[in-house]
C-alpha positions in Angstrom: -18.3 -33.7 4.8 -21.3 -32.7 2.7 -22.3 -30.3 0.6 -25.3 -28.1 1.3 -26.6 -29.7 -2.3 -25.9 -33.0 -1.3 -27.8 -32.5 1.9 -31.1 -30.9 0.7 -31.3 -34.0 -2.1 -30.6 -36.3 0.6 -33.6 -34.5 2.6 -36.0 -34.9 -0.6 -35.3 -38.9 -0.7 -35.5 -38.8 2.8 -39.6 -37.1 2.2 -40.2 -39.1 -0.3 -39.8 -42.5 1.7 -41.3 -41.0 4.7 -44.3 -40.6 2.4 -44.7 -43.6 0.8 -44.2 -45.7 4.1 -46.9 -43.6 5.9 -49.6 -44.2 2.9 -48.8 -47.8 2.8 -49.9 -47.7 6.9 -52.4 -45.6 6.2 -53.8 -48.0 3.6 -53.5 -51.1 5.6 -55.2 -49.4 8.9 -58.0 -48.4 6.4 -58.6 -51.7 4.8 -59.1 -53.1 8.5 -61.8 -51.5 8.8 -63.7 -50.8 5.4 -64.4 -53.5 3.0 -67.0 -51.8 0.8 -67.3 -50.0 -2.1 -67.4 -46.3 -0.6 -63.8 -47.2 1.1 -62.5 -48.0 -1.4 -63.1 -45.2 -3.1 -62.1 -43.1 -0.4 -58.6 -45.3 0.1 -58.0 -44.1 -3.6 -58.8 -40.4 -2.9 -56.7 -40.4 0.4 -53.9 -41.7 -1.2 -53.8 -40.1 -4.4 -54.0 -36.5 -2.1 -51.2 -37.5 -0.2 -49.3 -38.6 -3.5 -50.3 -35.2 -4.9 -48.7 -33.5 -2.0 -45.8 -35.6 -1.7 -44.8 -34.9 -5.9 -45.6 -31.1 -5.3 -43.2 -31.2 -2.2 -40.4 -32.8 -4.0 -40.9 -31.0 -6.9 -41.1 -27.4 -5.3 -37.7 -29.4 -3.4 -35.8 -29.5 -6.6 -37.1 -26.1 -8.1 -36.0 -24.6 -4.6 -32.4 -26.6 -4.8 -31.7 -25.5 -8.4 -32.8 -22.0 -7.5 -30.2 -22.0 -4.0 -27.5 -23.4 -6.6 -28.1 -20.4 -9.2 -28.2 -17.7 -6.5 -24.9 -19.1 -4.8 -23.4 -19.1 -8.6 -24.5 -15.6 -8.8 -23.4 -13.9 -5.3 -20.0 -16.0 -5.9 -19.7 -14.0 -9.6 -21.0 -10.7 -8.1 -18.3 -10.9 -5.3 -15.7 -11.1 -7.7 -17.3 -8.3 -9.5 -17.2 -6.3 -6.5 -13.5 -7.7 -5.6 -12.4 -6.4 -9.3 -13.8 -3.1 -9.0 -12.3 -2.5 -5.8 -8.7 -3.1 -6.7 -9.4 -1.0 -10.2 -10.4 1.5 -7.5 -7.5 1.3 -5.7 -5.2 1.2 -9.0 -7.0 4.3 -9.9 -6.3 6.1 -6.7 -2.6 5.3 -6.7 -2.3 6.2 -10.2 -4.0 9.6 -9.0 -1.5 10.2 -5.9 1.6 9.5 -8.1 0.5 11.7 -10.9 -0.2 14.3 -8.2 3.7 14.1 -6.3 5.1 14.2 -10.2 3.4 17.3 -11.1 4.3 18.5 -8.0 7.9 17.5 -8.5 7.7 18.9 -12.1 6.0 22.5 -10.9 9.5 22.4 -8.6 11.8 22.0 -11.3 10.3 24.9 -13.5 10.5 26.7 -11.0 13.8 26.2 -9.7 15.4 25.9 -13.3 17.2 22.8 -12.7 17.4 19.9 -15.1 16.4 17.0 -13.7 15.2 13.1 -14.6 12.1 11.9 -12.1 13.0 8.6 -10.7 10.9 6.2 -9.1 12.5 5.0 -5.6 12.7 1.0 -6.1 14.2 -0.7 -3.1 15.3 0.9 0.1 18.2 0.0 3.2 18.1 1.4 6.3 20.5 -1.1 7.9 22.9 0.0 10.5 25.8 0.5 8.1 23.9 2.6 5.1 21.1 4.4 4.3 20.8 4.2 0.5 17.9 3.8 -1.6 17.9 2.4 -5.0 16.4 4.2 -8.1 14.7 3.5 -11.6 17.0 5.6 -13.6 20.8 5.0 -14.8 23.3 5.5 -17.2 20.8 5.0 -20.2 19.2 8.3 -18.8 22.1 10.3 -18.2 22.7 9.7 -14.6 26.0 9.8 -13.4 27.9 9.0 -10.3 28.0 12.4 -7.6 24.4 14.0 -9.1 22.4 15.5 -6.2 18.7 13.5 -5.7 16.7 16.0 -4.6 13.0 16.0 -3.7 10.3 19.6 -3.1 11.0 19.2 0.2 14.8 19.4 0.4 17.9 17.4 -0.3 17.8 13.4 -0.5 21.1 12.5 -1.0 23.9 11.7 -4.1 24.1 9.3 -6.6 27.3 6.4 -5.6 26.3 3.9 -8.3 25.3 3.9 -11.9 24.3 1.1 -13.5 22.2 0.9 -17.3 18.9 0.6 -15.6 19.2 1.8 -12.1 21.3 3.6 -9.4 22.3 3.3 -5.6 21.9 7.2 -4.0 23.6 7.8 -0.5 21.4 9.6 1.8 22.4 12.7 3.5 21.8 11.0 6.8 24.2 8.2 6.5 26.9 8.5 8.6 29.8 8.8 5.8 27.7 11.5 4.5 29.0 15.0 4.6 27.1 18.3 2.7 28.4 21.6 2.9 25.7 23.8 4.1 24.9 27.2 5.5 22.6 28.3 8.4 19.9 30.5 6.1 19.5 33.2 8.9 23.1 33.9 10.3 24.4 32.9 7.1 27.0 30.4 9.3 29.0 27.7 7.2 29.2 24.1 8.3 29.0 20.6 7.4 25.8 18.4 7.8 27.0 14.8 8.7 24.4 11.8 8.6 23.1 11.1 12.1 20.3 8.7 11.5 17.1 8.1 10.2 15.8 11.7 9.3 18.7 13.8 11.5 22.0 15.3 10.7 24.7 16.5 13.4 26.2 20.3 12.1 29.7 20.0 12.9 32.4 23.1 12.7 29.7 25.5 13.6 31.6 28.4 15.7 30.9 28.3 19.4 30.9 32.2 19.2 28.2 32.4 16.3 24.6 32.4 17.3 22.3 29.5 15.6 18.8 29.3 16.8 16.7 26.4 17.2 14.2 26.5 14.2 16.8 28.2 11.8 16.5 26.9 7.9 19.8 25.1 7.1 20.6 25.0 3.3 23.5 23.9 0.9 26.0 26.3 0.8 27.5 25.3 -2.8 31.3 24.9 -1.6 31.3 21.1 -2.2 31.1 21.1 -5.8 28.2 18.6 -5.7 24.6 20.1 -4.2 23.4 23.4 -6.1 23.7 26.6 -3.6 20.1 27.2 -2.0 18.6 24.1 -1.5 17.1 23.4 1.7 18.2 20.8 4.0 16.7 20.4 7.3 16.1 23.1 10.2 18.1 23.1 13.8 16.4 20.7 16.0 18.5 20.6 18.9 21.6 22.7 20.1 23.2 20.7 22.9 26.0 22.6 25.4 29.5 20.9 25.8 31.8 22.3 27.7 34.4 20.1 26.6 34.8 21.8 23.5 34.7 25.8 23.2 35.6 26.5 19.8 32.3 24.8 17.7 28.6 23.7 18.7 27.1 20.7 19.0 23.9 20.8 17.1 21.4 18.5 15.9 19.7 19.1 12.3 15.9 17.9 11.0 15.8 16.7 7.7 12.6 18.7 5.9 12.7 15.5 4.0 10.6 12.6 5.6 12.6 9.3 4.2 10.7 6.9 4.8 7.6 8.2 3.2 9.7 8.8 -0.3 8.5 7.1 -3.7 9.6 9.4 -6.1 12.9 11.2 -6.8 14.3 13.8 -9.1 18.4 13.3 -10.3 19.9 17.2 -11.0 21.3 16.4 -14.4 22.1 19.9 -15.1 22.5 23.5 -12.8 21.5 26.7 -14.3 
């Protein structure tokens, strides 16, 4: 195929023999007729006006190619301009939301006097045997195997691999997860097993105590691994079976939406 600049020279060639066949005609049907003086000083005239107006047509041809050619050249390098400005935009907004969720993270630890190392989350599986995530922090930041990941929201999960530059953390909703926590209003102990994605089942909660749906479920401390206090999830669901009449069968929300997490803090140290 052509190019558009290969086309619009072609088109001037094109003109220009166009123009010189036509005056040649032109010159022969006037000779036929007119043998004097007066004709041929008209023939002269009539084609040196058409030569006239063929060299200004080419020539405005070519200044209108070579001005097409510079304008392309110039909308192609302002597109990129635009292209790069839009992705140093976007850099510049992300860079704005992450410094936002660590200050926010930070403002949490101050508060809550805990020391902790901010991780960003690096790689994530959600297969049907684990829910882990992977972390940018190890063992040359003082991470160790059993610390609590914890985000403003609530718990994450633990650390169950260390290595120098990263680390593996088991989420609370994992099925061979188990936290010891507490039901914040009737003050109720049980343990939060992983469900799946974003749920926990609370199992050896007494049938006889009353949990209510909407009831804040924290960590209750007694496992020696999660600080006392944190929050957890909330009761979601509280399902009757009257197969079994000595616990419950409830369903737990994690406060902590896992899919939507990017950056982590590692409790180092409790108070």
């Amino acid at each position: 195929m052509f190019s558009r600049q290969s086309i619009i020279f072609i088109s001037i060639i094109f003109i220009i023999i166009i123009n010189t066949i036509v005056l040649i005609i032109s010159a022969k049907n006037f000779l036929s007729f007119k043998s004097s003086q007066s004709f041929a000083v008209s023939s002269i005239s009539f084609i040196e006006k058409h030569i006239n107006k063929s060299l200004l047509y080419v020539r405005n041809g070519f200044k209108n190619y070579f001005m097409l050619v510079e304008t392309e050249k110039e909308n192609k390098q302002l597109r990129q301009q635009l292209y790069d400005k839009e992705q140093e935009l976007n850099f510049c907004k992300e860079a704005l939301r992450k410094n936002s969720r660590v200050k926010n993270l930070l403002l949490f630890q101050t508060i809550s006097q805990l020391e902790t190392e901010v991780a960003n989350v690096i790689s994530r599986d959600f297969s049907s045997w684990f829910n882990t995530v992977t972390i940018s922090k190890g063992s040359k930041n003082g991470i160790k195997k059993n610390m609590p990941v914890i985000v403003k929201k609530g718990v994450v999960g633990k650390i169950i691999e260390v290595y120098p530059n990263y680390s593996k953390v088991l989420l609370i909703t994992d099925k061979n997860s188990a936290v010891s926590v507490v039901d914040q209003a009737s003050r109720t102990n049980c343990i939060a097993v992983g469900n799946n994605f974003n749920s926990c089942k609370l199992k050896y909660a007494p049938a006889d105590y009353k949990l209510k749906k909407g009831n804040t479920i924290i960590t209750s401390g007694f496992d020696n691994v999660y600080p006392k206090g944190l929050k957890i999830g909330y009761i979601s669901e509280i399902k009757e079976d009257k197969n079994d009449v000595f616990f419950q069968d409830i369903v737990m929300k994690t406060y902590v939406d896992f899919n939507l997490l990017e950056e982590v803090m590692v409790v180092l140290k409790t108070p």
